[in-house]
Structures are given as C-alpha cells and as structure tokens.
N, C-alpha and C positions, 0 to 999 in steps of 0.2 A: 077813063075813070082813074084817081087817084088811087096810088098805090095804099092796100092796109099795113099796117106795123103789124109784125108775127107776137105773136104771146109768146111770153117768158116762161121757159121749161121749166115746172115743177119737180122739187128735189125728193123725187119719189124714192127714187134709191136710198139716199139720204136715213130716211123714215124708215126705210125698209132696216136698214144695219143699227139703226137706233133701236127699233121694237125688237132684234136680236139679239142684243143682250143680256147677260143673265141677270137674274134677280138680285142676288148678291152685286151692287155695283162698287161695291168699295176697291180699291186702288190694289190688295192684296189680292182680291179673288180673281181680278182681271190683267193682273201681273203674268208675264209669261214662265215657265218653266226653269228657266235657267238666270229668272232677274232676281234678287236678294231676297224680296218680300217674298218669294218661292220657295228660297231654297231655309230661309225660316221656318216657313210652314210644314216643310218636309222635314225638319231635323225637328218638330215637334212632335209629327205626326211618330218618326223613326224613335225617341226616347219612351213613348208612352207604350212600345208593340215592345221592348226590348224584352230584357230575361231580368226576375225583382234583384238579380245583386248589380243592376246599375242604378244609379240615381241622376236627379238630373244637376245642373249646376247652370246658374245664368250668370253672364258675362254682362259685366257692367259699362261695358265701351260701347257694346255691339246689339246688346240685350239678346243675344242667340243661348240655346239650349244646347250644349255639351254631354256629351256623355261622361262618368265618373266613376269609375272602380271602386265599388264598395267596399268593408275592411272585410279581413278576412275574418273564417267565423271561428270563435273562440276555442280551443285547441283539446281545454280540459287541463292543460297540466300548469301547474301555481307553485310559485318557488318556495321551500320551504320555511314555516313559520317558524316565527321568532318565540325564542323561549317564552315571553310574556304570554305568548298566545295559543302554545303549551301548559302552560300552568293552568287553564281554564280546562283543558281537556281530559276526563276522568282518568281514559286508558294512560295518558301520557306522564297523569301521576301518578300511577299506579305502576308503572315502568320506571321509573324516578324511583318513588319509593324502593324496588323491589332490585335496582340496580346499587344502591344506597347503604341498603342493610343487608344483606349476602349472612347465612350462619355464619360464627364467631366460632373456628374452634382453637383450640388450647392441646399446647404438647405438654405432654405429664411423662412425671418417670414413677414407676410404680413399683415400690418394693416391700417384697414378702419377706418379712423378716423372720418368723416365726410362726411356732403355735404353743398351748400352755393346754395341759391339765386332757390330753386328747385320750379317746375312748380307745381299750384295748381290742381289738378284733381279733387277734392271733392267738387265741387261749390254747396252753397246754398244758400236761401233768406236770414238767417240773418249773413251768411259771414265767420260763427264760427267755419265752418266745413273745414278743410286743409285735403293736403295729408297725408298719412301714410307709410312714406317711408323707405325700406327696399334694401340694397343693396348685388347682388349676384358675387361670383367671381369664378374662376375656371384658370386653365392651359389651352390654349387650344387644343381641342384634349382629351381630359384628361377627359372627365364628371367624374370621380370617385373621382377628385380634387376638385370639389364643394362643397363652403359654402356658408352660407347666416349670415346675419347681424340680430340684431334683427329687429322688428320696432317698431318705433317712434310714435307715433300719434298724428296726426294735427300740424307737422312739418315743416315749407319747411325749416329751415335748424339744420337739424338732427346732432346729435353728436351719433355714433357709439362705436368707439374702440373697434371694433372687430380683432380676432388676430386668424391668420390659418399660419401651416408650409405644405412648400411645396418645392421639389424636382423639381430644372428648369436647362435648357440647353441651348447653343445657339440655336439660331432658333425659342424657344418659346414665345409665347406671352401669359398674364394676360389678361382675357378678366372680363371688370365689369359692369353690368348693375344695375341701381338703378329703383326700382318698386312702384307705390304707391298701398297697401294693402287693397281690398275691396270685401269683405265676400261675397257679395250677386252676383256678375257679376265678370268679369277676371280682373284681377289687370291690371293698367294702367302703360303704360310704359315711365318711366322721364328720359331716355337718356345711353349713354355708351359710354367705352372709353376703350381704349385697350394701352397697356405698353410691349414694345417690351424688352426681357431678356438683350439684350447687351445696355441697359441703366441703369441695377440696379444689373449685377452679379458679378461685381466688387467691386463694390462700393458703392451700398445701391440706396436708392433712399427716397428724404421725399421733396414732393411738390403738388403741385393746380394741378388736371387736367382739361382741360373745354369738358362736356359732349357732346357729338355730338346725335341729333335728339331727342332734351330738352325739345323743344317746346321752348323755350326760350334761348339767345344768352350768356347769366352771368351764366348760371348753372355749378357750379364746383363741382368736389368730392377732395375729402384731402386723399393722403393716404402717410404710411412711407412702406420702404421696406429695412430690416437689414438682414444682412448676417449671417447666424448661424456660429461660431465657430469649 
C-alpha cells in the first residue's frame, strides 16, 4: 500500500501562550521590569506615594516624571517697612507724633526782689519790734525746686534779690509764700501769690504782685523773671 503523508502539527502551544496574556496588551504593560516603558511607570507610580513637599516636574526630552523639591515654607519674618507704609499704621503715628513733640521746657532765672507795705506780726509795747520776713518759692509740684530768701529783720518792706534757676513748662505754676521769722513759736504767715508759666515763658516777666491772705489789702511782692539763653 502507498505510503500516507503525516498531518501537520497544530500550533497548540502557540494558542496556548497567546490565550496567556494579560488583558492589558499594550506594549507598556507587557514591557519587562527594567525596560524604559517600566521604569516610567514606576517613577510615576514612586511620585504620586511621595511626602506633599514634593511635586512632580516632566521632562520634555524624555517625557519622564522627576521628583522636585518644593520651596521652603514661608518663615514669618518680612523685612522692615518702608516709611510710606508706616504712615498708614495708627501705632507708628502715634510713635512719630509722640517722638516729634517731647515737653518743651525753658530755663528761667527767678528773682525775688522784694516785698512792700508787709503785715506786722511781731507787736510789742514799745512798737520797735517788726516782722522778719523771708520769702519761699518753688515750681509747683516740684518740692526739690524750693528756695528761700534770706531774712530781713524788723522789716515790713524787705529788699531781697534773691536769684534761683529753674526748669518750667506749660501748665506750671510758681508758687511764693512770704513768712515772718520767729525762733521761739511757728513763723507766721504774710501772704502768697502764684504766677502761672504762660505769663512769663515767653517773654520774661518784671512787676508788683499783691499777696493774697496778707492780713492786709496793699501787701505786694516784686519779683523779675528772665529767660536763660
């Protein structure tokens, strides 16, 4: 009998490695581990799991996904503003202002030069005995600004010229009392008179004041008031 021709082996295996592949058949999912389309996938997968201060950055040769150091975060400290943007800010003029105008004082020289028509405190029988009158001045406020005059004895109108410097503002006043002087009991008191600063820090002051609570209605004190240079 004539020989049969053998049948042609069917590519079973073939089919078999065919039907194995995965579903995804694109060229990247079936890429192996360490080929480019791989190691992409992995440096996308690696950007997205990071820590949020990285971001990504794509490369426009390679189209690959890098990692990026984000900035750093903002510190709090801002150098300081410029005068223009000081002038908007309430405290900052108010600090201006208060750096600006500082009290204004004035040195004065203050002299006692007198007193006229002073009440007798020291009465006796044969009439010889007057007061001894001493007169005291100060800033008021101030007690550390007090001086005294000398005293006169058996006066009632005393010639002084005493002379004290003193550091005045507005708003201050010169208080002066005149005293008559007596050793053995409390000196008695012949009157006072006070001199408000915005009458003499200008412009000096040299005239009559009349004493208030003299015991008498003519009791005057003399005084000048110059400006130190």
């Amino acid at each position: 009998k004539p020989a049969v021709p053998a049948k042609a082996a069917t590519p079973a295996k073939a089919e078999t490695a065919s039907s194995e592949l995965p579903k995804d058949s694109s060229p990247e999912a079936a890429a192996p581990l360490n080929s480019p389309a791989a190691g992409t996938q992995s440096g996308i997968t690696s950007a997205k799991t990071s820590t949020p201060e990285v971001v990504e950055s794509t490369s426009p040769s390679r189209g690959e996904t890098d990692a990026v150091p984000a900035k750093a975060p903002f510190s709090g400290q801002t150098t300081e503003p410029s005068e223009a943007l000081r002038e908007g800010n309430p405290s900052a003029q108010s600090e201006k202002v208060s750096a600006s105008s500082p009290e204004t004082f004035k040195k004065v020289l203050i002299s006692i030069l007198g007193a006229k028509k002073l009440r007798n405190a020291d009465w006796s029988l044969t009439g010889r005995d007057k007061s001894d009158p001493y007169c005291i001045c100060k800033v008021r406020g101030k007690p550390e600004t007090q001086f005294q005059t000398e005293v006169v004895k058996d006066n009632l109108d005393p010639t002084w010229n005493s002379v004290m410097e003193a550091s005045v503002k507005d708003g201050d006043f010169l208080d002066f009392e005149v005293f008559d002087e007596d050793p053995l009991k409390k000196d008695d008191f012949l009157g006072k008179v006070s001199l408000p600063a915005k009458d003499f820090k200008d412009k000096g002051f040299d005239g009559v004041l009349d004493l208030a609570d003299a015991g008498k209605d003519d009791a005057k004190l003399i005084v000048k008031i110059s400006l130190v240079p």
